[in-house]
C-alpha positions in Angstrom: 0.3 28.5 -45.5 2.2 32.1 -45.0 1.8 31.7 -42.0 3.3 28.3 -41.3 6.4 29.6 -43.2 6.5 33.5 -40.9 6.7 31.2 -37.7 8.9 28.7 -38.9 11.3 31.5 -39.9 10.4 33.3 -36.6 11.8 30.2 -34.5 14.6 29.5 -36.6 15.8 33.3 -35.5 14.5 32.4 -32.1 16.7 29.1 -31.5 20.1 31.1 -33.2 19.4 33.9 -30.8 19.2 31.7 -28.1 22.0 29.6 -29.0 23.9 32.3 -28.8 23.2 33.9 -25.5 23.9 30.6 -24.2 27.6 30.4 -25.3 28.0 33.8 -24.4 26.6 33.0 -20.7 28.8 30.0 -20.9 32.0 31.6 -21.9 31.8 35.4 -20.7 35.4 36.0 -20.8 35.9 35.1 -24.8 33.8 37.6 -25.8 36.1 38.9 -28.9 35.3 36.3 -31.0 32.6 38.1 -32.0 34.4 41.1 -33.2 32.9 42.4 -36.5 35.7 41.7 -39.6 35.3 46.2 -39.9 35.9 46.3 -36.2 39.3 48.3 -35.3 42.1 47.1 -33.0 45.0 48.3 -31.8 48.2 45.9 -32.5 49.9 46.2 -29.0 53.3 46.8 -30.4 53.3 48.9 -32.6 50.0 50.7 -32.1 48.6 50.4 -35.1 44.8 50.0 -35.8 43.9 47.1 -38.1 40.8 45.9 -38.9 39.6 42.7 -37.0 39.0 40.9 -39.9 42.7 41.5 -41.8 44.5 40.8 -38.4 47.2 38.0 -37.8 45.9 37.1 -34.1 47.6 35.0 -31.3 45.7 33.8 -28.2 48.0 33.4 -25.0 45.7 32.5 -21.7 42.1 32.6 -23.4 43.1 36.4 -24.5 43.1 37.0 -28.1 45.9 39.5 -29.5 45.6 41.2 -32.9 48.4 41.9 -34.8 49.0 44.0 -38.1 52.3 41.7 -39.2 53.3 38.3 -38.8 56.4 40.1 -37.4 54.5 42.2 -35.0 53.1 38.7 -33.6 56.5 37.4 -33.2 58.0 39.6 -31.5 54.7 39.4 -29.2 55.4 35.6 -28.5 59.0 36.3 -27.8 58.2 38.6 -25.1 54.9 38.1 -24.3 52.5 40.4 -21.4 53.0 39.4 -17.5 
């Protein structure tokens, strides 16, 4: 019976693990969606690192932008890269 239940749980880990090499195959260029929440980035600016996961973010052209202030991101959208 154990080992019903190790390779059920075995496949299960399989199929996410697959899954998700798929939509990363699929979609190379949106890899920062799968930033860790701990994961420092640098608010373009005013330079300062936030976490990932306590960051206002904007996405202009598939490109995600992290900010540390809704103000930060404003003034982003106002003016934003070329």
């Amino acid at each position: 019976m154990y080992k019903i239940i190790v390779i059920l749980v075995l496949l299960l880990i399989l199929y996410y693990m697959v899954r998700r090499a798929i939509r990363d195959w699929s979609d190379p260029g949106n890899s920062t969606k799968y930033l860790a929440k701990d994961t420092m980035v640098q608010d373009p600016i005013c330079k300062v690192y936030v976490t990932a996961g306590s960051a206002i973010t904007t996405t202009i052209e598939n490109q995600t932008y992290y900010f540390c202030s809704h103000d930060c991101a404003k003034t982003f959208q106002e003016n934003p890269p070329a």
